[in-house]
C-alpha positions in Angstrom: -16.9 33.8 -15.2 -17.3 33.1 -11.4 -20.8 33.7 -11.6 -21.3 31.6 -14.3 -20.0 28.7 -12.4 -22.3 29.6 -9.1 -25.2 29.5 -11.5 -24.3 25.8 -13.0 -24.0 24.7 -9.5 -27.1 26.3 -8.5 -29.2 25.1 -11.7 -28.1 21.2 -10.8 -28.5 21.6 -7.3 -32.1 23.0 -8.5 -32.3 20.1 -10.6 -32.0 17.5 -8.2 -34.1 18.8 -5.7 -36.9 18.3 -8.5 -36.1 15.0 -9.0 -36.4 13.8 -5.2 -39.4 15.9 -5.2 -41.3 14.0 -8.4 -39.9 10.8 -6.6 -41.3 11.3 -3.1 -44.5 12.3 -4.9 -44.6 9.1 -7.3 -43.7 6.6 -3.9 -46.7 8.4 -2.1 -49.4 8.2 -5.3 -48.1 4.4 -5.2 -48.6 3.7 -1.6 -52.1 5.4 -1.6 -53.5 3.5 -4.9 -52.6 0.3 -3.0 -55.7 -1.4 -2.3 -56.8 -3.6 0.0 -58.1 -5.9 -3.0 -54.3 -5.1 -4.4 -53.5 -7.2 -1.1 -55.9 -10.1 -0.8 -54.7 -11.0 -5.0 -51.2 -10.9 -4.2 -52.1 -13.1 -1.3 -54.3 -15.4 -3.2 -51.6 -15.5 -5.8 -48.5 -16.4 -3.4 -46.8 -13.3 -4.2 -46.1 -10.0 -2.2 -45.2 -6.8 -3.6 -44.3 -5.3 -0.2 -40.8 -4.1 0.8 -39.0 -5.0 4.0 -35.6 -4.6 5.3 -33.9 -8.2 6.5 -30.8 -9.2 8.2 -29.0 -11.8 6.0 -28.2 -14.0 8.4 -25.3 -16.7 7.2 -25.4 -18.9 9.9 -27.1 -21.9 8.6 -26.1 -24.5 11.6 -26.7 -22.9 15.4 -26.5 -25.0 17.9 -27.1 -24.0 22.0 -24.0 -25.7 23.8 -24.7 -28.8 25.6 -23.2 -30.2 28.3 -21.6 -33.0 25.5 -20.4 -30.2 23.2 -18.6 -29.2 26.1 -16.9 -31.8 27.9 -14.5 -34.4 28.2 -15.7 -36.0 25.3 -13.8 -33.0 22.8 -16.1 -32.9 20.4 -19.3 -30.7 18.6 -21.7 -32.3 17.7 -23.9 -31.3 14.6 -27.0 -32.8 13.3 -26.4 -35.2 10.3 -30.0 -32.9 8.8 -28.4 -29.8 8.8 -24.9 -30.8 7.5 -26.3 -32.7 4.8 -28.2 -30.0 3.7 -26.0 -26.9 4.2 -22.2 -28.3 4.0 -22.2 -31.8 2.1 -23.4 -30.5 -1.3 -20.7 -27.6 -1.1 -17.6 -30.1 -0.8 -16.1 -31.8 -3.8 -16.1 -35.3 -3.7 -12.8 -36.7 -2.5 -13.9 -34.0 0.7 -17.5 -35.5 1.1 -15.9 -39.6 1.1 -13.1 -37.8 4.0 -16.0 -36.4 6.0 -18.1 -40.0 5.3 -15.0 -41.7 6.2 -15.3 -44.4 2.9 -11.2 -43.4 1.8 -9.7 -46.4 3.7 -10.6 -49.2 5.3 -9.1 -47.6 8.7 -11.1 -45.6 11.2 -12.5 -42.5 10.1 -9.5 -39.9 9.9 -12.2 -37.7 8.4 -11.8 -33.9 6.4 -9.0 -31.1 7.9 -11.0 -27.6 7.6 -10.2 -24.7 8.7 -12.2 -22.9 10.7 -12.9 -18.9 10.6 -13.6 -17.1 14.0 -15.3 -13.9 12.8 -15.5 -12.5 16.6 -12.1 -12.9 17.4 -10.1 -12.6 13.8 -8.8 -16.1 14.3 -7.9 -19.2 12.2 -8.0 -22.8 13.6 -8.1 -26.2 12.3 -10.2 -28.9 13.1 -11.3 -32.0 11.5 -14.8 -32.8 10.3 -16.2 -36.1 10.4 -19.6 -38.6 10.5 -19.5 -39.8 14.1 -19.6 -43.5 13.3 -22.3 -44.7 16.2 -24.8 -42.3 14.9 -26.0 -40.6 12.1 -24.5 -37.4 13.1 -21.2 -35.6 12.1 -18.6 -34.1 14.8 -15.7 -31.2 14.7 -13.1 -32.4 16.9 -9.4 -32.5 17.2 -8.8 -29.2 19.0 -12.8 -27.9 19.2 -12.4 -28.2 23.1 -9.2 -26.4 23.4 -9.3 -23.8 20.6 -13.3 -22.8 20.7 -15.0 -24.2 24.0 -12.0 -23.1 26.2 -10.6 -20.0 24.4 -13.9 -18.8 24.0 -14.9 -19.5 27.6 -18.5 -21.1 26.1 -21.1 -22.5 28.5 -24.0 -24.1 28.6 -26.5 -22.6 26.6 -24.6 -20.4 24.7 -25.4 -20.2 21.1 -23.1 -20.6 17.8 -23.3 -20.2 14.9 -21.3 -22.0 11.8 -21.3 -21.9 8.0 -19.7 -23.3 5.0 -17.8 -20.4 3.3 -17.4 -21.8 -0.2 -15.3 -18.8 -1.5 -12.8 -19.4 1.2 -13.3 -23.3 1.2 -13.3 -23.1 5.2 -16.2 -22.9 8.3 -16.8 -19.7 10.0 -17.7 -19.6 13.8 -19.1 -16.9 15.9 -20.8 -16.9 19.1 -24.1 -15.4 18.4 -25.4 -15.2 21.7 -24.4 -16.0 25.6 -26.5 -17.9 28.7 -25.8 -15.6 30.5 -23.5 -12.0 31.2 -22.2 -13.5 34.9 -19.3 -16.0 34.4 
């Protein structure tokens, strides 16, 4: 009976050693019948029936710190292009007119978000707002002490945010640094 079983193991171990073989064999006749006509038609068309591996990258604001993102003036500022684009059409409405600032006739209070840290595991809140003398939009109200000075950032140091719709919050890393000497 024990050799019974060996054999059964054997046989589908056989088995699927065939079928990576017939498949390596069938991705090589492909790659080999690929023509260089097969190329300039896909090209002509707009299409491409090539493979490659990307990185998904999530970050759709990065910004390089500036001397304003960092100083006394506590604030981030992001470009009204790239808000309006990759945050604005993901908030509900009663967030967009917080961020926009048309709720009350007071000064702009603007949206409470949290924000995600994915390097360092950590949760903070900010609030999100159109900077009223420009067209732009800010995080303030804590960015200085809980991301430029927790996060030691500089000059030239590159972040990275998104809007994570699932979690209904921002997520923040530091994607790269100036410089290694601080």
């Amino acid at each position: 009976m024990e050799k019974h079983g060996w054999n059964q193991s054997r046989n589908k171990e056989s088995a699927e050693e065939m079928e990576r073989s017939r498949v390596a064999f069938n991705l090589r006749r492909m790659r080999t019948s690929y023509t260089m006509g097969d190329l300039l038609e896909e090209r002509s068309r707009g299409v491409s029936t090539e493979l490659s591996l990307s990185h998904y990258d999530p970050f759709t604001i990065k910004k390089k710190m500036k001397p304003s993102d960092l100083g006394n003036l506590c604030r981030l500022l992001v470009p009204s292009d790239l808000v309006e684009k990759h945050i604005l059409p993901f908030l509900n409405t009663a967030q967009a007119n917080q961020v926009a600032g048309v709720v009350s006739q007071e000064t702009n209070r603007g949206l409470k978000v949290r924000v995600w840290d994915v390097d360092t595991g950590s949760m903070h809140q900010l609030v999100f707002k159109r900077w009223s003398t420009s067209r732009s939009y800010i995080f303030n109200d804590g960015w200085t002490k809980d991301f430029v000075k927790r996060r030691n950032l500089a000059e030239g140091d590159e972040i990275g945010i998104y809007w994570d719709k699932d979690q209904s919050r921002f997520t923040f890393s530091v994607l790269s640094r100036a410089c290694l000497v601080r």
